[in-house]
N, C-alpha and C positions, 0 to 999 in steps of 0.2 A: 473523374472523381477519385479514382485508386491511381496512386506512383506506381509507376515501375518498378517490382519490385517483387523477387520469390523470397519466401524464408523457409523453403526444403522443413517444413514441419512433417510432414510425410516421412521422411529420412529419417528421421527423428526419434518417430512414434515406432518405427521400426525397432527400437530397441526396448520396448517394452515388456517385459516378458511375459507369455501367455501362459496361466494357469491353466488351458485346457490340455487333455490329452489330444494328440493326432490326428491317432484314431476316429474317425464319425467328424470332427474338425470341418466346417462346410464353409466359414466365412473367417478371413485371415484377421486378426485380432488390429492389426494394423490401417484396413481398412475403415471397420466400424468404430475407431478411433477418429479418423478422417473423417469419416460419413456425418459423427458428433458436430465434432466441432463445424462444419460446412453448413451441416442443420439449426444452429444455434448462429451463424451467421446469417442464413437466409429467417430470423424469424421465430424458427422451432422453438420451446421454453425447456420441453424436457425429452429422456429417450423413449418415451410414449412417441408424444408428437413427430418425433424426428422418424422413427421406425414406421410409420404412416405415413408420413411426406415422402417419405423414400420409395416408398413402393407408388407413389403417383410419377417419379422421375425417374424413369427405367434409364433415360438418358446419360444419368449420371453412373452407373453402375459400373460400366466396365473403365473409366475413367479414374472412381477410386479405389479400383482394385480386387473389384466382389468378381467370381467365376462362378457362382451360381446362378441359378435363372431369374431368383428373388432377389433380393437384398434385408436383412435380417428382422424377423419378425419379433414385436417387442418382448415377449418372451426371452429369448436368444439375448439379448442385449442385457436383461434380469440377469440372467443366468451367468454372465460373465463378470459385469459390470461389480456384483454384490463380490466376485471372486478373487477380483485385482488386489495387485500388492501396492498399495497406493504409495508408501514409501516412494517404490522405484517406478512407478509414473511421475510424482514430484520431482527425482531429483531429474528424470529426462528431462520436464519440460522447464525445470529452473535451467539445466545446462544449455536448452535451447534456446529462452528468453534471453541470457546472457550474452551467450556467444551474436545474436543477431540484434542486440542492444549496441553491444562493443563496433560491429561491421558498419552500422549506421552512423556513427560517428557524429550524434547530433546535437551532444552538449555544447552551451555557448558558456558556462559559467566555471570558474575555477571550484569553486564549494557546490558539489553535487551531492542532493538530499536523498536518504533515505529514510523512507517512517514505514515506522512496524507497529501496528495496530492489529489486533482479535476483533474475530466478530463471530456471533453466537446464528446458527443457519438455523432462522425461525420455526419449521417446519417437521426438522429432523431431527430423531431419536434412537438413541443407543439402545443394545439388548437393556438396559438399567435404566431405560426411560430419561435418560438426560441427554440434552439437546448437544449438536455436535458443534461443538468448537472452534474455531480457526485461525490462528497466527497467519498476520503474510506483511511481507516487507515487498514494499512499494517504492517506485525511483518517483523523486519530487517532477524532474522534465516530461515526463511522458502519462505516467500515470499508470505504469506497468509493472506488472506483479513478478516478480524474481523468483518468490517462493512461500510456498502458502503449507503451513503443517499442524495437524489438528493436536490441541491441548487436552492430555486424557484427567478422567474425572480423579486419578491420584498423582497430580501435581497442578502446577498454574503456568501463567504467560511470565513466569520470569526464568525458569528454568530452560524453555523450550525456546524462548527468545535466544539467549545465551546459545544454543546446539543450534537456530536459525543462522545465525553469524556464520557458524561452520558451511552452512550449504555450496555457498560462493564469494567470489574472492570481493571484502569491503574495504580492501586497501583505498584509501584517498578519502574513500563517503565521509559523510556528517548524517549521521545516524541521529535521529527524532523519532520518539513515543511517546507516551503518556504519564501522568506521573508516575504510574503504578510500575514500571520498571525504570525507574529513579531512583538505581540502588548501586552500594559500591561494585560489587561482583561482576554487576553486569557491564558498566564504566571502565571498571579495569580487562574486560572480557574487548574490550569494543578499541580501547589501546593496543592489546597485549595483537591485534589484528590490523594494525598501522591504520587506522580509522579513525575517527573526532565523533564527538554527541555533543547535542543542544536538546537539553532536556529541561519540563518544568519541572519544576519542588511544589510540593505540596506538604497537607500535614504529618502524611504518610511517613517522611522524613525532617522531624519535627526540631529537631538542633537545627538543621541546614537550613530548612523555610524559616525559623525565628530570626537566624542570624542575618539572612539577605533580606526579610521585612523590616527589623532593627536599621539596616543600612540605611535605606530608602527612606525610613519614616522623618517627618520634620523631626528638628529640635527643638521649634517652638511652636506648637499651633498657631499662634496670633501673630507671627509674621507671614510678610508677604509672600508668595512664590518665587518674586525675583529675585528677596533677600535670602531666601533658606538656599535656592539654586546655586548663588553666588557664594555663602560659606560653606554649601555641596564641595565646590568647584577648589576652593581654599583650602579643606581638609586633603583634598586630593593632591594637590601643588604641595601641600608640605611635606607629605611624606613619598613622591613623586607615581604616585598610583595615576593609571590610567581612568580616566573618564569623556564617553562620547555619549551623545543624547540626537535619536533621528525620530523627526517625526514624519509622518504620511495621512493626507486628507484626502478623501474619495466620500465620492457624493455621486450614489447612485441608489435606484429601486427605492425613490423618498427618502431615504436619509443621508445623513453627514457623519461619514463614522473617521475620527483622527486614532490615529494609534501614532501612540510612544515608548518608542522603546530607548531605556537609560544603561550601557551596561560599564560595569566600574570590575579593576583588579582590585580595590582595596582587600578584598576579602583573602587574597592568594596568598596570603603568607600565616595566617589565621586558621587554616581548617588542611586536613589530613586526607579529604576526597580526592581519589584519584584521577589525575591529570587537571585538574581544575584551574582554571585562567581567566576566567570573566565570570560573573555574576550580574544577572539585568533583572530590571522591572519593567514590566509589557503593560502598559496603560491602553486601554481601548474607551475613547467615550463614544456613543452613539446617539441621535437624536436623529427624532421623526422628524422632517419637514410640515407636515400636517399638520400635527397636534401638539409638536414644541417635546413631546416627551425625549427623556432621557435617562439612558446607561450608561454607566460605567462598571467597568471591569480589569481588576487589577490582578496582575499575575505575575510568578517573578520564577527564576529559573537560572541554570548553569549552561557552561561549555567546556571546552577544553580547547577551544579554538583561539591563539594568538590576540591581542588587539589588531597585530600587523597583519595579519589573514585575514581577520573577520572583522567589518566594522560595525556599529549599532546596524545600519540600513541591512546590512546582510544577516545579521543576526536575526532583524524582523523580519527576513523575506523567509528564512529558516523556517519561522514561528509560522507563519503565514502558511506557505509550501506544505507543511506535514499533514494538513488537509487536504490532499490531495489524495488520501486513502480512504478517506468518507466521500469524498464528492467522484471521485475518479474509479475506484471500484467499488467501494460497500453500497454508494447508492446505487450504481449502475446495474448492478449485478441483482438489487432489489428490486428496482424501480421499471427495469429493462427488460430483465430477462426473468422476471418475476419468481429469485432463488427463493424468500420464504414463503412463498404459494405451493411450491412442489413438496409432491407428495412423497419419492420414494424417500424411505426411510431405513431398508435392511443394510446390516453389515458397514461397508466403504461405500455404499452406490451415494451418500451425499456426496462424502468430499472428495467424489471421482468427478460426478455435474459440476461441483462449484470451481476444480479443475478444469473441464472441460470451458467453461463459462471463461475462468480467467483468461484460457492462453485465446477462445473466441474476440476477446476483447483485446488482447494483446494485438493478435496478429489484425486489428483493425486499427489500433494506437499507431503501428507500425508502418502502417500504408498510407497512412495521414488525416485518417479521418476522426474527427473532432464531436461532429454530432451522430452520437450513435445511431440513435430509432431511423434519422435519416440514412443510415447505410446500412439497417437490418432491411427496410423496406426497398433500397438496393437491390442488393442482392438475392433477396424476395424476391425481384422480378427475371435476376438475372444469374440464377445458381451455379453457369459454368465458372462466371465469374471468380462467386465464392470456390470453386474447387480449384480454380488456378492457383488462388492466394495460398494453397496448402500443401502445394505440389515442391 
């Protein structure tokens, strides 16, 4: 069921630095580091649960590094955990996500995705009562978290987006968000880092979404599809502007859903966004098998990506792929390890857990396993296993 395969996370977590004094010091901060993550792999949800489990597996104790007789009572794990400099946990475990992202060497595709999406930790609150925050950029192939940094209540996700870029190196990526960082600053931030975007437009950016809606729109209502496609096609030949159009049909779980995605340069000589090179409309119809009902949904968006690099089909798989941050961690993380159920809530102890939670998921992305609950309940049964994976 697990590859062959150490990611020295252990080595790692070594570098974390401990807040406590020496002095009185009884469990190496590195261990119950370990001990986290190993407990969140076998099952555990929080360091309640896990600081309980650990004292039924005496087994594992000296294996992760504990020299005391015990292994850390939940208390002890409060006490630290609320103390951490979460900063430099982040950027240890984004340096290790990478460096053992890069070793594995498992991309098949030239345009490798990146999506950076916030998500708000249900559960938990700041001294000020406001719920904690979270940026993280996510690789579209694996579904693995690079780097995750909380949004404070005096600024937003465009600023901190921007200082995320700085974490680790996005040379080559195709960096995807939402429209809400659909902004020049951030476009030029994501260039000025030898990197490409494929972002939508929305109203938020109200010149750019008119102008690429205006593109798209017929010129005549009362003509046909084929006729408006074909002086589409005409406008583009005369002034020798790129235009590709890919569709994709899937029919699964009852319905038939076609997406189309249309993307045209005409607009690249027109507008002063930086780097901009295509302009697409993302057409999505859907229809129940059942009951005949139907959606559509029309969406339209930029790149900076070549026609010769990127064609429609990749463009849509872009569109496609940047969900891989809802379905590959924010659900997982909710649905799995049930982060907006948990209680603690002082200081950094959330966005230490939803830390601990990511690189627990990482280092199980990493070993090949696809269906998680089927490998919590794994290593549920089999916890040396999980401590080998951290070694």
């Amino acid at each position: 069921m697990t590859r062959s395969f150490s990611c020295h996370l252990r080595n790692m977590l070594a570098e974390v630095p401990d807040p406590r004094k020496k002095k009185g010091c009884r469990h190496p901060l590195v261990a119950m580091l370990a001990l986290t993550v190993v407990g969140l792999l076998c099952g555990q949800r929080s360091y309640t649960a896990i600081a309980k489990w650990a004292r039924l597996h005496t087994d594992l104790r000296r294996a992760l590094g504990f020299t005391a007789k015990q292994t850390p009572a939940v208390s002890t794990f409060h006490y630290l955990y609320r103390r951490l400099d979460i900063t430099a946990v982040e950027k240890v475990l984004t340096q290790w996500t990478t460096q053992t992202l890069a070793s594995l060497r498992i991309s098949t595709s030239d345009l490798k995705g990146l999506a950076i999406d916030g998500k708000t930790l249900g559960n938990s609150h700041t001294e000020d009562a406001r719920r904690t925050h979270l940026l993280a950029a996510v690789c579209h192939e694996l579904g693995v978290p690079l780097a995750e940094w909380a949004v404070s209540e005096k600024t937003n996700e465009i600023p901190v987006s921007i200082e995320l870029l700085k974490a680790f190196d996005v040379t080559g990526l195709v960096i995807t968000t939402d429209a809400l960082l659909t902004q020049r600053k951030f476009c030029q931030e994501i260039l000025d880092r030898q990197a490409d975007y494929c972002l939508p437009v929305k109203a938020n950016q109200k010149q750019l979404y008119e102008d690429i809606r205006d593109l798209f729109e017929p010129f005549e209502e009362t003509d046909p599809p084929e006729v408006e496609h074909r002086r589409f096609e005409n406008l583009h030949a005369e002034v020798g502007a790129h235009l590709q159009t890919y569709t994709d049909i899937e029919d699964r779980k009852g319905r038939i859903t076609t997406r189309t995605l249309t993307a045209s340069t005409l607009l690249t000589q027109h507008t002063d966004w930086p780097g901009l090179q295509q302009v697409y409309q993302y057409t999505t119809h859907q229809q129940q098998k059942n009951t005949g009902q139907v959606k559509c949904c029309v969406r339209y968006g930029i790149t900076s990506l070549m026609p010769e690099r990127a064609s429609a089909a990749d463009l849509l798989k872009l569109c496609r792929e940047h969900w891989t941050i809802e379905n590959k961690l924010h659900w997982v993380r909710d649905a799995v390890f049930r982060e907006d159920a948990s209680s603690p809530r002082t200081g950094v102890i959330p966005e230490v857990m939803a830390a601990m939670r990511s690189t627990a998921l990482s280092v199980l992305r990493f070993t090949g396993h696809t269906k998680i609950t089927d490998a919590l309940q794994y290593f549920a049964a089999k916890p040396k296993l999980a401590v080998n994976l951290v070694k």
